[in-house]
mmCIF file of the N, C-alpha and C atoms, coordinates in Angstrom:
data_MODEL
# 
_entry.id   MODEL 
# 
loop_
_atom_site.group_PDB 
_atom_site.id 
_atom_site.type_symbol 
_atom_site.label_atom_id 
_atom_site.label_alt_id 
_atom_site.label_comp_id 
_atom_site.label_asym_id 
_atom_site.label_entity_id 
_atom_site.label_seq_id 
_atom_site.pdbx_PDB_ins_code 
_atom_site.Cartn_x 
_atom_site.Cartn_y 
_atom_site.Cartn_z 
_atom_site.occupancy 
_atom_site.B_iso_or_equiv 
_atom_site.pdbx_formal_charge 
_atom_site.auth_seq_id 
_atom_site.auth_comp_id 
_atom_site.auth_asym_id 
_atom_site.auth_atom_id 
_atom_site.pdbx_PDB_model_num 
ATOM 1   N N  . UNK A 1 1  ? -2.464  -24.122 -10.478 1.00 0.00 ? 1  UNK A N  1 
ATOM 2   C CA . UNK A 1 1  ? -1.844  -22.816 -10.593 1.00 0.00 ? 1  UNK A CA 1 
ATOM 3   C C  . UNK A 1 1  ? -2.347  -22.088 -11.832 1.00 0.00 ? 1  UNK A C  1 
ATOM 4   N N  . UNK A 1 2  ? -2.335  -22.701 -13.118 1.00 0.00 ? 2  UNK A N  1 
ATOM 5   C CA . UNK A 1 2  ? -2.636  -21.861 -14.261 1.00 0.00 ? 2  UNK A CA 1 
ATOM 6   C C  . UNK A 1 2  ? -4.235  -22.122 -13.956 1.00 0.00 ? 2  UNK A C  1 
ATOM 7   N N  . UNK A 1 3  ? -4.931  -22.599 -13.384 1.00 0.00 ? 3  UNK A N  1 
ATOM 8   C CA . UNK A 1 3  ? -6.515  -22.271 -13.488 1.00 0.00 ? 3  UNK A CA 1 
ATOM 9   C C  . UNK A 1 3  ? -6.663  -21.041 -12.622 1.00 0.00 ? 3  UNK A C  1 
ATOM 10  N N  . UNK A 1 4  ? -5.566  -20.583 -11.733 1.00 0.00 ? 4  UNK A N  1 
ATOM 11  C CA . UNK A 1 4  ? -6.410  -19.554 -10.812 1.00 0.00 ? 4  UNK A CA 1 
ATOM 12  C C  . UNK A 1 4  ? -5.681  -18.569 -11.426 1.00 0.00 ? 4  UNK A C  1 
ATOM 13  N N  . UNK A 1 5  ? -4.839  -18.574 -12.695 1.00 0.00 ? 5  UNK A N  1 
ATOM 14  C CA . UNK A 1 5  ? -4.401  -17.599 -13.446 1.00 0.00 ? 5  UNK A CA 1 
ATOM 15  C C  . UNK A 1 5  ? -5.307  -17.095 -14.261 1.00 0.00 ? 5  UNK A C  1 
ATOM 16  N N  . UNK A 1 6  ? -5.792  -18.001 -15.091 1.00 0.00 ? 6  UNK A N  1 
ATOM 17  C CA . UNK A 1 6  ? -6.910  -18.333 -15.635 1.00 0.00 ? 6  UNK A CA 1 
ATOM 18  C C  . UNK A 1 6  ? -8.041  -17.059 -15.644 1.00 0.00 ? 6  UNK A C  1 
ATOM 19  N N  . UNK A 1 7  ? -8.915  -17.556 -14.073 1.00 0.00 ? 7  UNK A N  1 
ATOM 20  C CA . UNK A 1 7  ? -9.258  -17.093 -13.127 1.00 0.00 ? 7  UNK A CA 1 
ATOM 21  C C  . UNK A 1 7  ? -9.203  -15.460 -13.282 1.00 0.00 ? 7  UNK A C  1 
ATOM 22  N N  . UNK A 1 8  ? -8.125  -14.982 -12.594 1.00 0.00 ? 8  UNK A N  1 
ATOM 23  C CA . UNK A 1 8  ? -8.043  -13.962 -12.287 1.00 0.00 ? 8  UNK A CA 1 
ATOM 24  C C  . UNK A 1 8  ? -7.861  -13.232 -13.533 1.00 0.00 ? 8  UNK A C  1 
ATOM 25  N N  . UNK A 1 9  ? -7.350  -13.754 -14.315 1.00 0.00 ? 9  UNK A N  1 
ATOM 26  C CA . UNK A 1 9  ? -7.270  -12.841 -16.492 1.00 0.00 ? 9  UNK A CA 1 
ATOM 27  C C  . UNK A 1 9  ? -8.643  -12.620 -16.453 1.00 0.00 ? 9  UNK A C  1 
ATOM 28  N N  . UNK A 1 10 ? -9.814  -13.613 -16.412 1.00 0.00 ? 10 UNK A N  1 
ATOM 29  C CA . UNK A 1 10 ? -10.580 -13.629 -16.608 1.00 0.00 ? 10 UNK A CA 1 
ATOM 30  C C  . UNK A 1 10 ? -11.634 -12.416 -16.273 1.00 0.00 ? 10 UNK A C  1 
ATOM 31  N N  . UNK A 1 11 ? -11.543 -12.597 -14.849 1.00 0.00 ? 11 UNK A N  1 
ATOM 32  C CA . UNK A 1 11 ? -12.436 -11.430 -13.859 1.00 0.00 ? 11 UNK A CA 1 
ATOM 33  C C  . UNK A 1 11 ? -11.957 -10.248 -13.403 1.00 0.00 ? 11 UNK A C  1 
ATOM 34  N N  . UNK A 1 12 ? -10.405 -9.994  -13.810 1.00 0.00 ? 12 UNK A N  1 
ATOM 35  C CA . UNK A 1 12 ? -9.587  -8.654  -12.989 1.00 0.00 ? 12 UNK A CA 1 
ATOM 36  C C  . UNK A 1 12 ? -9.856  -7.567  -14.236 1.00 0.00 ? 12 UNK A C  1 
ATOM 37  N N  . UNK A 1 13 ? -9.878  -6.595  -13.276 1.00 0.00 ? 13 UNK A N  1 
ATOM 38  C CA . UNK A 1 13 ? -10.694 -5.115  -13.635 1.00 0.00 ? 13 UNK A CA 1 
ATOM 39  C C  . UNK A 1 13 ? -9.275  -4.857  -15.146 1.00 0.00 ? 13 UNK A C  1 
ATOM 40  N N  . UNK A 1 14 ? -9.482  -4.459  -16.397 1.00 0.00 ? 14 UNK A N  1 
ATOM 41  C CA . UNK A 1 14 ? -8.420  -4.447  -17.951 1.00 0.00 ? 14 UNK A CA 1 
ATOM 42  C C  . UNK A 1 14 ? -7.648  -3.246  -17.559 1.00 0.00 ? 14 UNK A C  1 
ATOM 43  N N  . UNK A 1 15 ? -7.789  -2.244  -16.778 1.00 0.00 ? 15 UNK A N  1 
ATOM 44  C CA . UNK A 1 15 ? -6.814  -1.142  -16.129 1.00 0.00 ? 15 UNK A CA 1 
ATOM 45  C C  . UNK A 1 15 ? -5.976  -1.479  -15.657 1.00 0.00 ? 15 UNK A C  1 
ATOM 46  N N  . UNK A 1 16 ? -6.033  -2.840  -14.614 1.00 0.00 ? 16 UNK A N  1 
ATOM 47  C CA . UNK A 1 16 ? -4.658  -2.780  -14.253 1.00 0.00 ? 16 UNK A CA 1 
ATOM 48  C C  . UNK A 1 16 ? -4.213  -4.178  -14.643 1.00 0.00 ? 16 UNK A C  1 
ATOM 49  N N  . UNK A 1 17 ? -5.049  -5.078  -15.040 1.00 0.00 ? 17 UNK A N  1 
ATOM 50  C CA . UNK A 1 17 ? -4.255  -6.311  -15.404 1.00 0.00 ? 17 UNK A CA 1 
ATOM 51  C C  . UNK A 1 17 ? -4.603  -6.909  -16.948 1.00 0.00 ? 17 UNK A C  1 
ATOM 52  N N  . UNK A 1 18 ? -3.657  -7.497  -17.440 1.00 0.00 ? 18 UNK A N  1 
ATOM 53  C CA . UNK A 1 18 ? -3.919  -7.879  -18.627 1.00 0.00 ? 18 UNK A CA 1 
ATOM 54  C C  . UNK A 1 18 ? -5.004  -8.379  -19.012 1.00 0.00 ? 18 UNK A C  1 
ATOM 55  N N  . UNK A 1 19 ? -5.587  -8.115  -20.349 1.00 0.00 ? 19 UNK A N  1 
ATOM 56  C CA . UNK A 1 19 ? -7.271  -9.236  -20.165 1.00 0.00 ? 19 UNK A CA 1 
ATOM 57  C C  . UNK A 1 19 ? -7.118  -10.377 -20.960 1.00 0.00 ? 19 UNK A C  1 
ATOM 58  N N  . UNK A 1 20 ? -7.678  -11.746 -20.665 1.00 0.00 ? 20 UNK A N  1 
ATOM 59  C CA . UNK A 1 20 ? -7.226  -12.757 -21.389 1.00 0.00 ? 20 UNK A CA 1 
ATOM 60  C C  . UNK A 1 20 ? -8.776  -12.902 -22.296 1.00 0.00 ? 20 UNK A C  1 
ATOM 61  N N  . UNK A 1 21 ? -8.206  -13.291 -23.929 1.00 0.00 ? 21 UNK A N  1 
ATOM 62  C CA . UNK A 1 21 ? -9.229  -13.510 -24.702 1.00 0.00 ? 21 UNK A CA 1 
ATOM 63  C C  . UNK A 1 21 ? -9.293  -14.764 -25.395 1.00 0.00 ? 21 UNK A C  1 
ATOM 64  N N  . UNK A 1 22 ? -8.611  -15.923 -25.006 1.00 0.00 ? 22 UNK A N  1 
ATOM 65  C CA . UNK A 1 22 ? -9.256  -17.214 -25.037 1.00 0.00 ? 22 UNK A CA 1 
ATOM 66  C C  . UNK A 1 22 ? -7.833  -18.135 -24.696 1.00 0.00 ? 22 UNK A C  1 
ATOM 67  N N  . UNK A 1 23 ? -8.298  -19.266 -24.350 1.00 0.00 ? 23 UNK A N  1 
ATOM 68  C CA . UNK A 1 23 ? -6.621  -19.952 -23.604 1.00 0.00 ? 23 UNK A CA 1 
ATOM 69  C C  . UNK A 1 23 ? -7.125  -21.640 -24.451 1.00 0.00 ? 23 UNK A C  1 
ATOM 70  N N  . UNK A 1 24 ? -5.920  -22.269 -24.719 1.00 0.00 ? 24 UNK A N  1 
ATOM 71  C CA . UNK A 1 24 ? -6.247  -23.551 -25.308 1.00 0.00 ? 24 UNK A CA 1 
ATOM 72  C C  . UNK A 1 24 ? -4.551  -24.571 -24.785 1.00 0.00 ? 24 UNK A C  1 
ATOM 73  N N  . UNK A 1 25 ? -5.075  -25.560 -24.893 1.00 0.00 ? 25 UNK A N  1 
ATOM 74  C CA . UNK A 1 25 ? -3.726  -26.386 -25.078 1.00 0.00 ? 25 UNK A CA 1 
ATOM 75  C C  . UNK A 1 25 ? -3.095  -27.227 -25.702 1.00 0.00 ? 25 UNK A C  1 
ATOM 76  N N  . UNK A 1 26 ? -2.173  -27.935 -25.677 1.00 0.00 ? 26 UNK A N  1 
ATOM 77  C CA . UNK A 1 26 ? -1.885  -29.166 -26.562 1.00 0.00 ? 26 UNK A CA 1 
ATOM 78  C C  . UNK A 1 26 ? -1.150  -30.128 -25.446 1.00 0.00 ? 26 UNK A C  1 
ATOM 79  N N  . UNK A 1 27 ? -0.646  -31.224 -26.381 1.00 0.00 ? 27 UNK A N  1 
ATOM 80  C CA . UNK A 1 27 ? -0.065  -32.172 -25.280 1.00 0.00 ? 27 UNK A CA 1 
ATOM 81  C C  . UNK A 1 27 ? 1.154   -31.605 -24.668 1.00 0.00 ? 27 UNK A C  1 
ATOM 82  N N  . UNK A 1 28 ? 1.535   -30.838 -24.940 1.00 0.00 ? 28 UNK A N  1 
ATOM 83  C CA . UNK A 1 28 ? 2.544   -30.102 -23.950 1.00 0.00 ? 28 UNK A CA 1 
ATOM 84  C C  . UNK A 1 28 ? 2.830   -28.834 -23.365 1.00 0.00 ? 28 UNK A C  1 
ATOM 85  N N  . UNK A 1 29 ? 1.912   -27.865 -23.918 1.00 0.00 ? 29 UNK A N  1 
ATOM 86  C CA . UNK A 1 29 ? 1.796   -26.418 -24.020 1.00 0.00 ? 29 UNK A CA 1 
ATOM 87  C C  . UNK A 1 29 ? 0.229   -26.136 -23.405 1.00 0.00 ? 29 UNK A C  1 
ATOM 88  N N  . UNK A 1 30 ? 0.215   -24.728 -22.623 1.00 0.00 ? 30 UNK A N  1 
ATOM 89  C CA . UNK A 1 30 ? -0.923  -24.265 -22.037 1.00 0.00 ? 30 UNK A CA 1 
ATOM 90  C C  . UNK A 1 30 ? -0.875  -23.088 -22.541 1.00 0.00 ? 30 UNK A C  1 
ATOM 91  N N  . UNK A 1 31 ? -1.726  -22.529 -23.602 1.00 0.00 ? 31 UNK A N  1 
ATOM 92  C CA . UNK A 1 31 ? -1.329  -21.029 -24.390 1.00 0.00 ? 31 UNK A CA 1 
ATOM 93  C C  . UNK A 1 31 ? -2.695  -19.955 -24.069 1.00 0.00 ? 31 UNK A C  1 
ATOM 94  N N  . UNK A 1 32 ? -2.346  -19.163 -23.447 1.00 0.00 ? 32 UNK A N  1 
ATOM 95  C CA . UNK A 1 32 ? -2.835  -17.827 -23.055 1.00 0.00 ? 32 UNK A CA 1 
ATOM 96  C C  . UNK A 1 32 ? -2.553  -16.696 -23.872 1.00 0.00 ? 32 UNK A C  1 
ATOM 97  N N  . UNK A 1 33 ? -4.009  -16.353 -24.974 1.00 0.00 ? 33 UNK A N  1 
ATOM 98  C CA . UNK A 1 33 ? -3.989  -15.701 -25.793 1.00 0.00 ? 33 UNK A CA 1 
ATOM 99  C C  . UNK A 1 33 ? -4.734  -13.798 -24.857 1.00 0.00 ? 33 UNK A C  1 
ATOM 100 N N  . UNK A 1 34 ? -3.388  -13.091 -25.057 1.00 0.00 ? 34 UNK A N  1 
ATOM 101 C CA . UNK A 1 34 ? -3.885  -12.217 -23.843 1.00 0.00 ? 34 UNK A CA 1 
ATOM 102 C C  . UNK A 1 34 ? -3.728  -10.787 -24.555 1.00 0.00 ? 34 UNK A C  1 
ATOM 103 N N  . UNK A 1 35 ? -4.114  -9.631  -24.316 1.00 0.00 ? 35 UNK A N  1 
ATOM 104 C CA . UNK A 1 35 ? -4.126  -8.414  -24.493 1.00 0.00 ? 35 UNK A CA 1 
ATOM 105 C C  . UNK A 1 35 ? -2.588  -8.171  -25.148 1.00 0.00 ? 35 UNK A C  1 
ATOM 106 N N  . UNK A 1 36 ? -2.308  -7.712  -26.372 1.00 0.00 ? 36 UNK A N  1 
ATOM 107 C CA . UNK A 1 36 ? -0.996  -6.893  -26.349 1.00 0.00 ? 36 UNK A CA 1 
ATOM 108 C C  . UNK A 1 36 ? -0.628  -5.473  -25.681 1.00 0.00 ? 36 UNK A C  1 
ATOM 109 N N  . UNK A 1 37 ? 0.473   -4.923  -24.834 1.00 0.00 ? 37 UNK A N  1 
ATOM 110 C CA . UNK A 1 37 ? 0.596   -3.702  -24.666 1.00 0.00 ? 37 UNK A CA 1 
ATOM 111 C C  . UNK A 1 37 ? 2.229   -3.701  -25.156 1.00 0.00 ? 37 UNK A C  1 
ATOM 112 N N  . UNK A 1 38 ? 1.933   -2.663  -25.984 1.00 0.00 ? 38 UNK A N  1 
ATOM 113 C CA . UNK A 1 38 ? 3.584   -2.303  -26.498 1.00 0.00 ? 38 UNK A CA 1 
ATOM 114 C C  . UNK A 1 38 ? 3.875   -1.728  -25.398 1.00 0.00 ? 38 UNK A C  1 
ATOM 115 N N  . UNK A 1 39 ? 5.297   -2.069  -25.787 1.00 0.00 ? 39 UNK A N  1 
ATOM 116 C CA . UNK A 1 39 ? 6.579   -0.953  -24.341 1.00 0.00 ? 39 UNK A CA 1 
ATOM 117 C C  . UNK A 1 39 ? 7.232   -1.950  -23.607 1.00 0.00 ? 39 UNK A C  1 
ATOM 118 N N  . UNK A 1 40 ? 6.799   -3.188  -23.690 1.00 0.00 ? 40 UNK A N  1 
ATOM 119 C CA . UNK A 1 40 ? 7.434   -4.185  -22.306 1.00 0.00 ? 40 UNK A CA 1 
ATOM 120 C C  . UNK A 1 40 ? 7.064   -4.697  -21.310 1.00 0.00 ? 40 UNK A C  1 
ATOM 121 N N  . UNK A 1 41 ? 7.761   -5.218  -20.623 1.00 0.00 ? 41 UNK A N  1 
ATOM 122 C CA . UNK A 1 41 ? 7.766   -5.374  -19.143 1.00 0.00 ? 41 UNK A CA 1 
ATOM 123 C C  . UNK A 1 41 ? 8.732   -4.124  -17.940 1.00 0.00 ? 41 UNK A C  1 
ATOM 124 N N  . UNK A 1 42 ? 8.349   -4.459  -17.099 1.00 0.00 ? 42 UNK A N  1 
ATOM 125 C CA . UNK A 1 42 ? 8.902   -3.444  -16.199 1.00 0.00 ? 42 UNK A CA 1 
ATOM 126 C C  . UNK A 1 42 ? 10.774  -3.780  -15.968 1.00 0.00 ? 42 UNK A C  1 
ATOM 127 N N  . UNK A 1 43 ? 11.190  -5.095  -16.570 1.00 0.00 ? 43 UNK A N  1 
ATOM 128 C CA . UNK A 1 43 ? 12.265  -5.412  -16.509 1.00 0.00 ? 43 UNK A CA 1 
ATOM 129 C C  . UNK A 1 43 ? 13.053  -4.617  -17.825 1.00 0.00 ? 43 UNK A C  1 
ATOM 130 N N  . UNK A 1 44 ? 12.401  -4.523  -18.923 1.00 0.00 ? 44 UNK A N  1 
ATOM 131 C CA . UNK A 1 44 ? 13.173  -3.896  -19.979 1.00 0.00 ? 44 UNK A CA 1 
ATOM 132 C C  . UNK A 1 44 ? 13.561  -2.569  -19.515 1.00 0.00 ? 44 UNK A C  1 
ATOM 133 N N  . UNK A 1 45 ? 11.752  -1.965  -19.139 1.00 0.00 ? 45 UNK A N  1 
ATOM 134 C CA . UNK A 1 45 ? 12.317  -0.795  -18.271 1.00 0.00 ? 45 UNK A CA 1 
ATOM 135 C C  . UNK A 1 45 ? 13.156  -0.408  -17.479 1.00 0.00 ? 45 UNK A C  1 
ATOM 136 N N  . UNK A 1 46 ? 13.801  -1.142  -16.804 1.00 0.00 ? 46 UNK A N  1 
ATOM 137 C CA . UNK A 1 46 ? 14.626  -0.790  -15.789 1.00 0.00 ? 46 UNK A CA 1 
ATOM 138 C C  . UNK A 1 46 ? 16.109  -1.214  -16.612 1.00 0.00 ? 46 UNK A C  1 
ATOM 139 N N  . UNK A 1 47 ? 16.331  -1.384  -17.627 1.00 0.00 ? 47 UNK A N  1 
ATOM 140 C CA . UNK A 1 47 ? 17.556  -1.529  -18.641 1.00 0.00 ? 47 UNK A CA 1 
ATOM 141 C C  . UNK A 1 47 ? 17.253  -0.407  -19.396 1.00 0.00 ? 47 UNK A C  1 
ATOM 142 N N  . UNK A 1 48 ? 16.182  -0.024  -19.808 1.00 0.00 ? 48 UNK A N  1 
ATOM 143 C CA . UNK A 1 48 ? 16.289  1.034   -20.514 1.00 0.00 ? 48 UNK A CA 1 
ATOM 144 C C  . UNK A 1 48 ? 17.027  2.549   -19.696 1.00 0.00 ? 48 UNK A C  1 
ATOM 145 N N  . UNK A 1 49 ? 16.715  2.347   -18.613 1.00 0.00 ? 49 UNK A N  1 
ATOM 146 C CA . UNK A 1 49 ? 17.155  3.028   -17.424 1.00 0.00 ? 49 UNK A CA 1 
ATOM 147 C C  . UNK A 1 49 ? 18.548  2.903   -16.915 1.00 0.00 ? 49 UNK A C  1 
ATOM 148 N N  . UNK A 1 50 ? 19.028  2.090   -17.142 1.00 0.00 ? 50 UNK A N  1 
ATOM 149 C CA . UNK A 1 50 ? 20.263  1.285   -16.800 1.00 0.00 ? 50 UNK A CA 1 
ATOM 150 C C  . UNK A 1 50 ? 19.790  1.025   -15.172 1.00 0.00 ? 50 UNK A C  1 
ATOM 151 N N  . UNK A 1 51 ? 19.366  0.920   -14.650 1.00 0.00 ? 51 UNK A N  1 
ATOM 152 C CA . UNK A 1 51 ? 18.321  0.582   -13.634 1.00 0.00 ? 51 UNK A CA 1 
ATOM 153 C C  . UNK A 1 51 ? 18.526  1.286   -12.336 1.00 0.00 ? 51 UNK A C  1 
ATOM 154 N N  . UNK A 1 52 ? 18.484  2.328   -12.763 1.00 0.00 ? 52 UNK A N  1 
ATOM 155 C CA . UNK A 1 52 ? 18.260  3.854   -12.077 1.00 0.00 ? 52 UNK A CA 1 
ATOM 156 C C  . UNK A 1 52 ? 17.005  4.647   -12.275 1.00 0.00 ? 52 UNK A C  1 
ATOM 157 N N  . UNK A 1 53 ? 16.022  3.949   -11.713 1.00 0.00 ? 53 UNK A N  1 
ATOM 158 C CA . UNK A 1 53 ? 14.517  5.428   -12.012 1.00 0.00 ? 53 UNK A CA 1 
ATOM 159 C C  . UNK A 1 53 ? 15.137  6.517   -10.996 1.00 0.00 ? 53 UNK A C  1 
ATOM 160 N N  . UNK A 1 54 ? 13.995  7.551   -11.538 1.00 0.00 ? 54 UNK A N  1 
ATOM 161 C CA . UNK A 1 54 ? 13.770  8.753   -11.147 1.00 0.00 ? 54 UNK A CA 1 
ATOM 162 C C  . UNK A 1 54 ? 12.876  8.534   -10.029 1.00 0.00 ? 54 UNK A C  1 
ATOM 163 N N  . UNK A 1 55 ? 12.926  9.227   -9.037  1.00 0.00 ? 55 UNK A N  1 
ATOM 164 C CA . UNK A 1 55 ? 12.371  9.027   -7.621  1.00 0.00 ? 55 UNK A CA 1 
ATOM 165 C C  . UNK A 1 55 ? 10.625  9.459   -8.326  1.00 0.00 ? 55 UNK A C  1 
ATOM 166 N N  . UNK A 1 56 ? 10.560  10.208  -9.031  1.00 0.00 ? 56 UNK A N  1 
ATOM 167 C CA . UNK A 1 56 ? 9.352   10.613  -9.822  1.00 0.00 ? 56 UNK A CA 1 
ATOM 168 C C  . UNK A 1 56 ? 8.779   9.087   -10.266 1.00 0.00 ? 56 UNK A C  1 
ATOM 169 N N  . UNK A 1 57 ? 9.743   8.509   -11.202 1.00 0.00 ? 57 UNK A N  1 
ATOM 170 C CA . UNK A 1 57 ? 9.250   7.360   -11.842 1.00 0.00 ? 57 UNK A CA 1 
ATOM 171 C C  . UNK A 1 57 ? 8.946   6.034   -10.802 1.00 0.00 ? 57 UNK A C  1 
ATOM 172 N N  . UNK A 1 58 ? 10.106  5.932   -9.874  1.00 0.00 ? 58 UNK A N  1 
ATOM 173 C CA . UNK A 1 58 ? 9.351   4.965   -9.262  1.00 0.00 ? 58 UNK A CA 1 
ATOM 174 C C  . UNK A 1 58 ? 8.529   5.128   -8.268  1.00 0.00 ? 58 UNK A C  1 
ATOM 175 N N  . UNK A 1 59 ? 7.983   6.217   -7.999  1.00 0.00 ? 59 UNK A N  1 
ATOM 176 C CA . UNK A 1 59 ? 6.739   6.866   -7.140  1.00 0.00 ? 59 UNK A CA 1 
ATOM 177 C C  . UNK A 1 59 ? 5.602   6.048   -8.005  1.00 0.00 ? 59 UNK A C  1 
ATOM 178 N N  . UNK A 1 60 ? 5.792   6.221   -9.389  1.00 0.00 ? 60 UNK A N  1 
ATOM 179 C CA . UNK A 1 60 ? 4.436   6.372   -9.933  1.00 0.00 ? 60 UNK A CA 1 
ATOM 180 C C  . UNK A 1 60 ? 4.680   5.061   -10.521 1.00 0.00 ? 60 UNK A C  1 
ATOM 181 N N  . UNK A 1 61 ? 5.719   3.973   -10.963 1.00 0.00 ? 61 UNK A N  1 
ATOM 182 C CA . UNK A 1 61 ? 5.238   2.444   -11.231 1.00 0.00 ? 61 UNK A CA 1 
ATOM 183 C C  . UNK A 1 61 ? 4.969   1.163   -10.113 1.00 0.00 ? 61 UNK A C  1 
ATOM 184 N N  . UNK A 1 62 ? 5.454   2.080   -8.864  1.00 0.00 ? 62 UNK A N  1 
ATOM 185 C CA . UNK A 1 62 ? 5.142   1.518   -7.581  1.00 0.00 ? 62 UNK A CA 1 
ATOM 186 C C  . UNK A 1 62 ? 3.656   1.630   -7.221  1.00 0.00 ? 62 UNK A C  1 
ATOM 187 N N  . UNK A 1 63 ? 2.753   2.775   -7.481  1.00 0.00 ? 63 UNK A N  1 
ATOM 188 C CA . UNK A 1 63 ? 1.401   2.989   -7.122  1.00 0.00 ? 63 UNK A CA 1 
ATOM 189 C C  . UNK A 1 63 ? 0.954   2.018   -7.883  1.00 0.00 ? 63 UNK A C  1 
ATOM 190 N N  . UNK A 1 64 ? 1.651   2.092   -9.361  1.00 0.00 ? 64 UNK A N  1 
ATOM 191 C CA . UNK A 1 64 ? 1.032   1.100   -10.417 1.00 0.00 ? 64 UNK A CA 1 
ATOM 192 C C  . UNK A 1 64 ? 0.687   -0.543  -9.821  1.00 0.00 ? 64 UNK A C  1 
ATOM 193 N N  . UNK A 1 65 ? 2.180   -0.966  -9.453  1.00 0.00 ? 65 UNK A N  1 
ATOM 194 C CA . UNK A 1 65 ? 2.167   -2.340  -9.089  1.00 0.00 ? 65 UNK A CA 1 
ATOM 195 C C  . UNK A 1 65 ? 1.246   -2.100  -7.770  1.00 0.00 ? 65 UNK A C  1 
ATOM 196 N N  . UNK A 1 66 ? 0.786   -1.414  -6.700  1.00 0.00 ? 66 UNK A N  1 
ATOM 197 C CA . UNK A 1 66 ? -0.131  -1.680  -5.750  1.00 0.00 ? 66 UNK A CA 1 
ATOM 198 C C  . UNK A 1 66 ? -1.535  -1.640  -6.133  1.00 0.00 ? 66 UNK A C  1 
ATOM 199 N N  . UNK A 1 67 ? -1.972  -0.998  -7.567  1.00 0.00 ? 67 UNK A N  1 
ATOM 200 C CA . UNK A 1 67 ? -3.499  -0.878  -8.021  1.00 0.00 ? 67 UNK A CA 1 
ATOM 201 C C  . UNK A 1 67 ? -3.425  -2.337  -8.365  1.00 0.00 ? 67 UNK A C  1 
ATOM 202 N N  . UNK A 1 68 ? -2.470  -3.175  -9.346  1.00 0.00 ? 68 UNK A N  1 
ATOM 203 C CA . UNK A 1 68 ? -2.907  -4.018  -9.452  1.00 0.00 ? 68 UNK A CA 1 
ATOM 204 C C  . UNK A 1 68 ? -2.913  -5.644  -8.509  1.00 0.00 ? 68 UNK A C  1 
ATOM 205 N N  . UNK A 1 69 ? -1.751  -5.114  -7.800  1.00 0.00 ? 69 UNK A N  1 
ATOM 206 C CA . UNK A 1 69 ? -2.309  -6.160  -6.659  1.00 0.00 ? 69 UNK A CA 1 
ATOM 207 C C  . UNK A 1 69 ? -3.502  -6.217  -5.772  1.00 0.00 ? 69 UNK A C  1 
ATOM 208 N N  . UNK A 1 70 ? -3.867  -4.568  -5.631  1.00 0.00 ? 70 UNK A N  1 
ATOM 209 C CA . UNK A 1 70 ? -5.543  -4.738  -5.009  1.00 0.00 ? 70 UNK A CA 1 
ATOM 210 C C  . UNK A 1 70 ? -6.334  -4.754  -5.933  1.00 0.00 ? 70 UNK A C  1 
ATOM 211 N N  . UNK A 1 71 ? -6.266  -5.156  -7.616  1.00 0.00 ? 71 UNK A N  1 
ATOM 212 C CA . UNK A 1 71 ? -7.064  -5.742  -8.113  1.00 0.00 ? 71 UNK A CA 1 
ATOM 213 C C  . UNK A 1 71 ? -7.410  -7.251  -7.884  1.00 0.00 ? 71 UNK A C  1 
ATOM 214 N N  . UNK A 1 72 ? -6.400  -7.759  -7.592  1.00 0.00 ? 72 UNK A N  1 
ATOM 215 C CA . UNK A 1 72 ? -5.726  -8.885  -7.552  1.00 0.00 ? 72 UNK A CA 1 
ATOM 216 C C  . UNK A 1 72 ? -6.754  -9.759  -5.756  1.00 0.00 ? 72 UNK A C  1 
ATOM 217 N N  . UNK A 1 73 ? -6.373  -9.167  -5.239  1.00 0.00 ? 73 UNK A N  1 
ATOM 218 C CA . UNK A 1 73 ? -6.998  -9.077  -4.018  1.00 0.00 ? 73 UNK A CA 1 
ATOM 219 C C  . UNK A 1 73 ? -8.229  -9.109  -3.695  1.00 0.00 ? 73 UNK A C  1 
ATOM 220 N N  . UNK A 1 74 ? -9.165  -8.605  -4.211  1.00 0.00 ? 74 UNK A N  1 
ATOM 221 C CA . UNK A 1 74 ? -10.482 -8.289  -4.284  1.00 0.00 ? 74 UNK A CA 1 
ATOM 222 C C  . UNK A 1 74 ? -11.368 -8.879  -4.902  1.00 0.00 ? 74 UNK A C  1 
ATOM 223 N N  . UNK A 1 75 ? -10.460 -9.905  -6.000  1.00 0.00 ? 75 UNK A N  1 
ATOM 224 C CA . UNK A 1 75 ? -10.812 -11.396 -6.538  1.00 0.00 ? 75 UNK A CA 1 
ATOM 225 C C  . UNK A 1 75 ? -10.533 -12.401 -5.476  1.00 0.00 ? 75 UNK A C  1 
ATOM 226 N N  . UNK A 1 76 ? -10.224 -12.275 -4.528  1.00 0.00 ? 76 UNK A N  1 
ATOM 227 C CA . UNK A 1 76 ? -9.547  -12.857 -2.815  1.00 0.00 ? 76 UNK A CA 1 
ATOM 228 C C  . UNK A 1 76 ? -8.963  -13.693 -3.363  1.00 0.00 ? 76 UNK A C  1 
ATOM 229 N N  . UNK A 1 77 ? -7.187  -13.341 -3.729  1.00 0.00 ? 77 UNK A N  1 
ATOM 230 C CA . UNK A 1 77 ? -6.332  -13.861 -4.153  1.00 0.00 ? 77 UNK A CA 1 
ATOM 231 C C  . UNK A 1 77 ? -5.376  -13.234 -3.530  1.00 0.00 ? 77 UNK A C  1 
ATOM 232 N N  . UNK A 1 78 ? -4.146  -14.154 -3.209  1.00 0.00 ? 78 UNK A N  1 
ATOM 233 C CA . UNK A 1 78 ? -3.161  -13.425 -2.471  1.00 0.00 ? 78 UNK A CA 1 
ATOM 234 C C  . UNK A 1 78 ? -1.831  -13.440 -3.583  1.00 0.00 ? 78 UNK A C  1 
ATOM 235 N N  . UNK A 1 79 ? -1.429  -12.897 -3.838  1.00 0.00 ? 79 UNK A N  1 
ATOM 236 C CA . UNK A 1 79 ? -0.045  -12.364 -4.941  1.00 0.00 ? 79 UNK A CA 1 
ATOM 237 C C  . UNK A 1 79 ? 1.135   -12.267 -3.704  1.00 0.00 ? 79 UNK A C  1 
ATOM 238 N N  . UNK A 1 80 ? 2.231   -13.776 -4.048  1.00 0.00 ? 80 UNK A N  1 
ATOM 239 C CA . UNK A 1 80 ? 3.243   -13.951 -3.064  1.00 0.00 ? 80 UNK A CA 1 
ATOM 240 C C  . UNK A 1 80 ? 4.087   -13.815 -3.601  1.00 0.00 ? 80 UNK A C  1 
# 
C-alpha cells in the first residue's frame, strides 16, 4: 500500500497532488517528507464552514477533487 503511495507522490502531475521530496523509515515508522500547503485539509474546511459550503464553493472543491483523481488515474491507479 505505501509503495503505490509512494508511487503515485512520486509521478502525479504537483497541481493537483502533493509532491513527495524524500521518504525514509525506522523500525516502526514510514515518514513521507511531502510538500507543505498552508490552509488545511478539506475537513478543517468544512468546520470552518460549520459544514455548510456555498453551492459556489462546492462547485469548485468538487472539480478540484475530480482533477485530482484523474491525475490519479492516468498513473492507472484506481482511488476507492
Amino acid at each position: 500500500m505505501f509503495k503505490e503511495e509512494r508511487k503515485i507522490l512520486l509521478n502525479a502531475d504537483p497541481d493537483w497532488l502533493t509532491s513527495i521530496h524524500y521518504c525514509f523509515q525506522d523500525e516502526k515508522y514510514l515518514y513521507l517528507l511531502m510538500e507543505y500547503y498552508p490552509g488545511g485539509d478539506l475537513l478543517s474546511l468544512e468546520s470552518k464552514f460549520e459544514e455548510v459550503f456555498t453551492e459556489e464553493m462546492a462547485r469548485f472543491y468538487t472539480a478540484e477533487l475530480i482533477m485530482a483523481i484523474e491525475c490519479i488515474h492516468k498513473l492507472d491507479f484506481v482511488h476507492r
